[in-house]
VMD Tcl script that draws the C-alpha trace (Angstrom):
set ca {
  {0.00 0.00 0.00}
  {1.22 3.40 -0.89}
  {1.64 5.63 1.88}
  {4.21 8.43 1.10}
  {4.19 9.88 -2.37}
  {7.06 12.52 -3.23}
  {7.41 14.35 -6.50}
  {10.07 16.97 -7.74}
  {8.55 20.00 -9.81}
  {10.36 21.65 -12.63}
  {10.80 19.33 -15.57}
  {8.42 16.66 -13.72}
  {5.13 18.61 -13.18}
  {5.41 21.73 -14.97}
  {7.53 23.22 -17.68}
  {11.22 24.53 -15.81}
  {10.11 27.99 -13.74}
  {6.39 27.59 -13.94}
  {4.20 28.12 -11.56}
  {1.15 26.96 -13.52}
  {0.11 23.26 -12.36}
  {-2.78 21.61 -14.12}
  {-5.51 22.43 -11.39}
  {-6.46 18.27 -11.36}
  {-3.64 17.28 -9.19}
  {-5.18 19.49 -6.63}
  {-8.54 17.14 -6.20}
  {-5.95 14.41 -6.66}
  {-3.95 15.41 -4.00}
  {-6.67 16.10 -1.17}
  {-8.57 12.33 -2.35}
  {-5.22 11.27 -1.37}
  {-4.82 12.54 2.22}
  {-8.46 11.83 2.76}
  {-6.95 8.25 2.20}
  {-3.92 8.87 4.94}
  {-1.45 9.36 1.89}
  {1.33 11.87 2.97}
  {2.44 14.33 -0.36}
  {5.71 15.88 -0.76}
  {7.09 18.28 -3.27}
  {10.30 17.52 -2.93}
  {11.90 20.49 -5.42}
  {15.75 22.34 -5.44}
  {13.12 25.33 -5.41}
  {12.25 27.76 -2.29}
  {9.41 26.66 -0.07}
  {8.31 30.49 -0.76}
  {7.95 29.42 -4.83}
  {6.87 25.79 -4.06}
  {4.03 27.26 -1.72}
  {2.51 29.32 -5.02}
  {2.60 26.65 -7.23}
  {-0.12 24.26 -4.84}
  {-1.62 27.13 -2.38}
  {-5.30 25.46 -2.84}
  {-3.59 22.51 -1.14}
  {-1.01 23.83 1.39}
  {-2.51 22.32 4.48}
  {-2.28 18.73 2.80}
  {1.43 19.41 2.11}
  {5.15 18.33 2.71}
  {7.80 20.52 1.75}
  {11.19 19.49 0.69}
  {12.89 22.34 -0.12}
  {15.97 23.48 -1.70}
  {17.46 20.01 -3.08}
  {16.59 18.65 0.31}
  {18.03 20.87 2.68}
  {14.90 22.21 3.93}
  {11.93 20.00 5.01}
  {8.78 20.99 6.46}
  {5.80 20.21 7.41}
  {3.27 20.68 10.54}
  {4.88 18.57 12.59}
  {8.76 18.52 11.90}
  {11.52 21.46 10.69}
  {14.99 20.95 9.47}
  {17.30 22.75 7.67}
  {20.56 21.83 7.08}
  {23.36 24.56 6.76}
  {26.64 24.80 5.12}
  {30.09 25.78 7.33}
  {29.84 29.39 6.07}
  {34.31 29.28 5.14}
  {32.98 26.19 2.72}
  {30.31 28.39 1.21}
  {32.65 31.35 0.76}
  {35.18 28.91 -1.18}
  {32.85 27.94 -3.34}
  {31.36 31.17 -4.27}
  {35.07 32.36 -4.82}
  {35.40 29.59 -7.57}
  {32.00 29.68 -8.81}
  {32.35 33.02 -9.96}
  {35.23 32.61 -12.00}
  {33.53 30.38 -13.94}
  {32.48 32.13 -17.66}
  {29.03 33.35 -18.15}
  {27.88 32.14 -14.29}
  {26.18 33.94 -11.35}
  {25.69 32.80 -8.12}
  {23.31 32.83 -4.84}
  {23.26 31.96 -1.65}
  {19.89 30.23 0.15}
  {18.85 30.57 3.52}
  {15.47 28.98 4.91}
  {13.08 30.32 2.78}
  {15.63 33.09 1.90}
  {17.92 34.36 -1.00}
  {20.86 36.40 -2.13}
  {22.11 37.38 -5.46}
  {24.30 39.60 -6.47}
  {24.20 39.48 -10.25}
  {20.51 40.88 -11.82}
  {19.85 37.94 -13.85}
  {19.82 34.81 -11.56}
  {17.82 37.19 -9.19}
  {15.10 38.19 -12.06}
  {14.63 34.85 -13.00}
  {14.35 33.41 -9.22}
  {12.38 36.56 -7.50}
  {10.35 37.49 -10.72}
  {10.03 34.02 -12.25}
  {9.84 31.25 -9.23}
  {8.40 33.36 -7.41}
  {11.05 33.21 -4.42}
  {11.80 35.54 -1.55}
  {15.19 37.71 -1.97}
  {17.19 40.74 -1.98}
  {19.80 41.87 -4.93}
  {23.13 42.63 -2.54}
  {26.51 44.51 -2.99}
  {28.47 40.82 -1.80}
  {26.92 37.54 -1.17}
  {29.50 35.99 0.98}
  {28.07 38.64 3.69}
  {25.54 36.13 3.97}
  {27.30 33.03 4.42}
  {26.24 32.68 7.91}
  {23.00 30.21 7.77}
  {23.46 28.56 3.88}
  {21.62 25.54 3.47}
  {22.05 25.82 -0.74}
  {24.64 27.24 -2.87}
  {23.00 27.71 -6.62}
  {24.77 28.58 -9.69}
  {22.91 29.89 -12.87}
  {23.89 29.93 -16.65}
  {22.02 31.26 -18.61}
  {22.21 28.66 -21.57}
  {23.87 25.74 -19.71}
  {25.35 25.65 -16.56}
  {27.07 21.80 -16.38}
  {28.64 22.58 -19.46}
  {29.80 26.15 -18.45}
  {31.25 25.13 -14.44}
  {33.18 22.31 -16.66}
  {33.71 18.35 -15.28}
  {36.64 19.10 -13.40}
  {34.69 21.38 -10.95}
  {32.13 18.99 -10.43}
  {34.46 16.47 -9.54}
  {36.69 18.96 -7.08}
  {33.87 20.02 -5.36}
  {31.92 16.81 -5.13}
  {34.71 15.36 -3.28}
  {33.90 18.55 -0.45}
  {30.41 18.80 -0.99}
  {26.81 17.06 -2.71}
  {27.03 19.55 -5.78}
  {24.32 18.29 -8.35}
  {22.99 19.24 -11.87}
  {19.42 20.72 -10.96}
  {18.34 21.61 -14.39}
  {19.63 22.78 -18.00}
  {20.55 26.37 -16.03}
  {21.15 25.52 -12.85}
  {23.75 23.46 -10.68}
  {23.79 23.22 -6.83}
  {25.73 22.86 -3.75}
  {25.01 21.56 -0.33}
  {26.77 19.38 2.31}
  {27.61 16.01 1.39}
  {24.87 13.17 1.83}
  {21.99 15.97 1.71}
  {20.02 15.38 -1.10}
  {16.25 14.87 -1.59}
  {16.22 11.49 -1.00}
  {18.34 12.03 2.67}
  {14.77 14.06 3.43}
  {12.79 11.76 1.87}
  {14.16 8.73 4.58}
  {13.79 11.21 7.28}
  {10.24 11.25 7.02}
  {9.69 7.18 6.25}
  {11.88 7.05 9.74}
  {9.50 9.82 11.06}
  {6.49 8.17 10.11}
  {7.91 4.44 9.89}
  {7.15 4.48 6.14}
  {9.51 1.75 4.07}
  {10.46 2.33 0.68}
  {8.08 -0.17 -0.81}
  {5.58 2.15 0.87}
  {6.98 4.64 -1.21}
  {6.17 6.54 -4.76}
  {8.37 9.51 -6.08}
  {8.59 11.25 -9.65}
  {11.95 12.73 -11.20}
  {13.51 14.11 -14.51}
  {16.61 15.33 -13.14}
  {20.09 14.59 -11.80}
  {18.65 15.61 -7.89}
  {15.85 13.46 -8.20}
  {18.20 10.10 -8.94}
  {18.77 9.88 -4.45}
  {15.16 10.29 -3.99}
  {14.18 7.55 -6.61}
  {16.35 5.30 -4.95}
  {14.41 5.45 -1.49}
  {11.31 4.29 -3.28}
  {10.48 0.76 -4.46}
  {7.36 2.70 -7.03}
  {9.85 5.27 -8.78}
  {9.00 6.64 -11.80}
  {10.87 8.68 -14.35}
  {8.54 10.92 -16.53}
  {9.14 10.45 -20.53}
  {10.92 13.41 -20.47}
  {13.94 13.30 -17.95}
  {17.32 12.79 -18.62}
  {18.49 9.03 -19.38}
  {20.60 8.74 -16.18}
  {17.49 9.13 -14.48}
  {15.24 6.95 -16.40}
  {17.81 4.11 -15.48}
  {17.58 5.14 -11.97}
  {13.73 4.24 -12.06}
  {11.96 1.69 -11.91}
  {9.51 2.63 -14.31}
  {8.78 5.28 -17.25}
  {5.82 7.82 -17.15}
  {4.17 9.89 -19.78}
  {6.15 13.19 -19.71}
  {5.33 16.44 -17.94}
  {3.72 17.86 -20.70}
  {1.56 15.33 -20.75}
  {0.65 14.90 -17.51}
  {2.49 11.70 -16.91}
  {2.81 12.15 -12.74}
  {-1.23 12.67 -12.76}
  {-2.03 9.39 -14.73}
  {-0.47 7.22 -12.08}
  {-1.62 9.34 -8.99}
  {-4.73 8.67 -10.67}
  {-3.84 5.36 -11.02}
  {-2.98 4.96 -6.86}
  {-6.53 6.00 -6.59}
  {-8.22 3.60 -9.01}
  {-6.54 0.57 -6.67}
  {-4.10 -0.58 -9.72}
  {-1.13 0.65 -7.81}
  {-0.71 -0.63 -4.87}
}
mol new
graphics top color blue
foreach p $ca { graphics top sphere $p radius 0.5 }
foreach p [lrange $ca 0 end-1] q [lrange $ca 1 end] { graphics top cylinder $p $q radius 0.2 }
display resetview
């Protein structure tokens, strides 16, 4: 019996930065906790931007925030933060790197010091932050370290500084734009287990939903894990099974399906 479901959001249920969901999953979503089904959106997004993409549904709502760095819920708060002389090191390389900008996240909180990654976050996710003369004056409390590109950011922070810094630190591809840095072993599915410990949930208790590099840990912690048509192919290994993609409503078919009895 399904008891936990967790889904990531940009790529997965909606098109990368939207904020318009399909207004179905929101029936879909309350028939489910009627039922005693917890729901996550688990998301390398601010709770602030993951709030205004299901506020008819808040109350009926996990949040994993941030990559996983931020949970929260009614009943249990975490965030894990970053030694701030780790998060000032990696800002100081991360800005050397051509074409890339860089933030700094707090609990529900950002920092940017370049226009661009704060237009797109603040005006286009929808998050809460300030445009600042020097972001490592707010090193003090990091739970996420994001970089932006505006056309591809794997490509333009290079292999080699993946590698360095994943030896330090979890630092994932979160998107085409967008790669992230947090302390190593916190990931979405490292909040994912701590609610099926919280709750005594097992991971064949367990359905999540990924297209992306951050979703792979979270996949992993459930038996019913599903890549949507459209993700990336390292994470359609990762899964167990393939889903119609976002555009299509893939994630809604097989909540649908949870409620019909067929998965079980």
């Amino acid at each position: 019996m399904i008891k936990l479901i967790a889904t990531d959001i940009d790529g997965t249920l909606v098109e990368d930065g939207s904020l318009d969901l399909n207004p179905e999953y929101y029936d879909v979503i309350r028939e489910l906790r009627k039922r005693g089904v917890l729901f996550a959106a688990a998301s390398g997004r601010q709770r602030s931007s993951i709030e205004k993409v299901f506020v008819p549904v808040l109350d009926d709502m996990i949040f994993i925030s941030e990559n996983g760095t931020c949970i929260y819920s009614k009943d249990y708060q975490y965030v894990d933060q970053i030694q701030p002389e780790v998060v000032r090191a990696f800002i100081d390389e991360a800005r050397r790197c051509p074409g890339c900008e860089v933030g700094v996240n707090q609990d529900n909180m950002g920092y940017y010091e370049n226009i661009g990654i704060y237009q797109h976050l603040v005006q286009d996710y929808g998050y809460r932050g300030e445009l600042v003369d020097n972001i490592c004056d707010y090193s003090e409390g990091v739970c996420k370290i994001s970089i932006f590109h505006h056309s591809n950011a794997e490509q333009a922070v290079g292999k080699d500084f993946l590698e360095r810094w994943n030896r330090v630190m979890h630092v994932t591809v979160s998107g085409k734009l967008w790669v992230d840095g947090a302390n190593k072993n916190v990931n979405k599915g490292s909040a994912l287990k701590h609610f099926q410990d919280e709750y005594g949930i097992s991971p064949d208790e367990t359905l999540a939903f990924g297209d992306n590099i951050n979703d792979i840990e979270m996949l992993q912690r459930a038996s019913h894990s599903f890549a949507v048509a459209n993700a990336r192919d390292e994470v359609k290994e990762a899964a167990n099974f393939v889903t119609a993609s976002n555009r299509e409503d893939g994630v809604l078919q097989v909540l649908k399906a949870v409620i019909r009895g067929e998965l079980c």
